[in-house]
Backbone as numpy.savetxt, mean C-alpha at the origin, in Angstrom:
# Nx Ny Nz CAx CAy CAz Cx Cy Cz
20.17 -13.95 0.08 19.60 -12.79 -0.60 18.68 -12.03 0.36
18.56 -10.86 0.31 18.10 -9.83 1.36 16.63 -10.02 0.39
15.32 -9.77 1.26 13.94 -9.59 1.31 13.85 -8.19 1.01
12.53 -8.82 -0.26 12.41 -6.74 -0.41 11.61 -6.32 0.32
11.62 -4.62 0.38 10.83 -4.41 1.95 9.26 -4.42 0.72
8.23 -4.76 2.13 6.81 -4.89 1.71 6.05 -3.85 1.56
5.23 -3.77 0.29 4.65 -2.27 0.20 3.41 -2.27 -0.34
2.47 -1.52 0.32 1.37 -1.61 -0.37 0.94 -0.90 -1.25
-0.10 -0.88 -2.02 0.03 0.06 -3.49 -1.79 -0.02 -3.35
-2.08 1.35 -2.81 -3.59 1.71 -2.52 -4.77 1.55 -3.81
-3.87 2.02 -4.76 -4.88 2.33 -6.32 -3.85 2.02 -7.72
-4.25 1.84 -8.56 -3.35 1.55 -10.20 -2.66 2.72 -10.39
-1.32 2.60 -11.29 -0.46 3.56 -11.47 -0.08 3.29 -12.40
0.41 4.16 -12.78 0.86 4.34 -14.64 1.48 2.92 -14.81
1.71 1.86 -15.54 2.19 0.83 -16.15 3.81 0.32 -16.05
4.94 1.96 -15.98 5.82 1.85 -15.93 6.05 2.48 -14.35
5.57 2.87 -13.66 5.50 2.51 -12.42 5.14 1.51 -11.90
4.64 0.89 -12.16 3.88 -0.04 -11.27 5.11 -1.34 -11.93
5.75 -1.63 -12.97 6.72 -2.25 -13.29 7.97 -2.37 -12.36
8.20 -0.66 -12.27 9.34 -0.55 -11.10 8.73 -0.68 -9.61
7.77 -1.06 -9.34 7.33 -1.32 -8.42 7.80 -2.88 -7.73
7.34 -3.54 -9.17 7.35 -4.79 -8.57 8.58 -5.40 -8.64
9.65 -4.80 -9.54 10.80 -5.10 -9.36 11.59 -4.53 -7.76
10.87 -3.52 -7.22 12.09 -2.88 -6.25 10.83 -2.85 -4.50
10.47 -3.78 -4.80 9.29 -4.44 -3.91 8.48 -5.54 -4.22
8.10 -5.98 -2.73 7.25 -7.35 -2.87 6.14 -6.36 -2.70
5.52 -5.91 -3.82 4.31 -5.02 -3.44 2.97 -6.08 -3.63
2.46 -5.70 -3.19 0.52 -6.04 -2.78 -0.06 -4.43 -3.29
-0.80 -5.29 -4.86 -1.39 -4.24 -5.82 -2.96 -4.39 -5.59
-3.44 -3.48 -5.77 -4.77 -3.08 -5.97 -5.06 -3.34 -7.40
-5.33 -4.35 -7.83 -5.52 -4.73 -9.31 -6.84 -4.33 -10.06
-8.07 -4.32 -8.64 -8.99 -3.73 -9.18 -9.65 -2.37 -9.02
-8.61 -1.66 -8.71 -8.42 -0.29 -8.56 -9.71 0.65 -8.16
-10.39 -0.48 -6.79 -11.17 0.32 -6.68 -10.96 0.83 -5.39
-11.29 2.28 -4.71 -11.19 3.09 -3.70 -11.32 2.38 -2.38
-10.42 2.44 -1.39 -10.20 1.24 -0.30 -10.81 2.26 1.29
-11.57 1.27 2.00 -12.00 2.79 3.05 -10.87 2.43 3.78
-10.50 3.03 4.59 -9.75 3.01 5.89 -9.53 1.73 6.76
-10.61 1.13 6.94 -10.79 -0.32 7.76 -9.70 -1.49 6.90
-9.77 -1.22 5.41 -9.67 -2.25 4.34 -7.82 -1.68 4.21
-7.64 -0.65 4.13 -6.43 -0.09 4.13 -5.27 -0.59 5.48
-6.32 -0.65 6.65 -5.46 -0.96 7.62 -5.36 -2.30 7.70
-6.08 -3.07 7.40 -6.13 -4.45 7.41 -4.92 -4.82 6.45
-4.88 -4.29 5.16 -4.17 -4.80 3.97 -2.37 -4.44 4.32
-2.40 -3.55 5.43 -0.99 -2.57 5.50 -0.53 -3.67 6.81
-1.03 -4.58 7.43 -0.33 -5.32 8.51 0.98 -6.10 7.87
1.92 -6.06 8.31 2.72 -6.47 7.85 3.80 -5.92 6.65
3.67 -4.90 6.34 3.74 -4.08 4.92 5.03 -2.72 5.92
6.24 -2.59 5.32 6.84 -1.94 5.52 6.42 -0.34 5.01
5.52 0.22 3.70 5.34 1.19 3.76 4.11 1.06 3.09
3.47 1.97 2.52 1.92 1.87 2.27 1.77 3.18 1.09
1.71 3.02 -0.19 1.89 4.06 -1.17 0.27 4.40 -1.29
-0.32 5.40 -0.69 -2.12 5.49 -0.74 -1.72 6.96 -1.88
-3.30 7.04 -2.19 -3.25 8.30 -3.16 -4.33 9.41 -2.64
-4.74 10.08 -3.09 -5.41 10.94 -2.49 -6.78 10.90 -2.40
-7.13 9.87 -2.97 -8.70 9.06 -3.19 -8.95 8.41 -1.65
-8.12 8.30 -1.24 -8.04 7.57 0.13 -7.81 8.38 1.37
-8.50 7.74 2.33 -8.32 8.62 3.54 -7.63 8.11 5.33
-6.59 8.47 5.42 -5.79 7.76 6.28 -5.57 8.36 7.02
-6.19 8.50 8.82 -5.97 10.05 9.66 -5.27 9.45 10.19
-4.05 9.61 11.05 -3.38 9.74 12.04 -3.69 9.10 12.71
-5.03 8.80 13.46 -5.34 8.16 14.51 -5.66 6.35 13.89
-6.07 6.24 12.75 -5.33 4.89 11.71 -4.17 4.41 11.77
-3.29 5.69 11.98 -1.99 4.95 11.88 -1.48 4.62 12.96
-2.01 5.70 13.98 -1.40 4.95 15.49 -1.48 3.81 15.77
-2.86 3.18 15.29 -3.72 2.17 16.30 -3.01 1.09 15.48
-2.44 0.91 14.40 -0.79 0.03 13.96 0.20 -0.14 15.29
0.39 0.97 16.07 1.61 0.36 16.85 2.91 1.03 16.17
2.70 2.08 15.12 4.20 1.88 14.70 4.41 3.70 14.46
């Protein structure tokens, strides 16, 4: 059986999203939906094929470089 790709999930989402979430990903939820800085975001995204952030959050470019990817 193929691995689902890994995803992170920055903040809570409607109920029936977050359902299809966990069916169509091994997601890593933010359960306590509180606002993640940047340091905590990059830490949590190692390993994580994509990273679903919302606009509460702040992720420059130069964050994402220093990933490697």
């Amino acid at each position: 059986m193929t691995s689902l790709p890994k995803l992170l999930v920055t903040r809570r989402l409607p109920e029936a999203v977050t359902e299809r979430t966990r069916k169509s990903y091994d997601a890593q939820l933010n359960e306590e939906d509180r606002t993640l800085d940047a340091g905590e975001i990059a830490a949590a995204a190692e390993g994580k094929d994509a990273v679903l952030c919302c606009s509460t959050e702040t992720v420059t470019g130069e964050r994402v470089a220093e990933r490697g990817e």
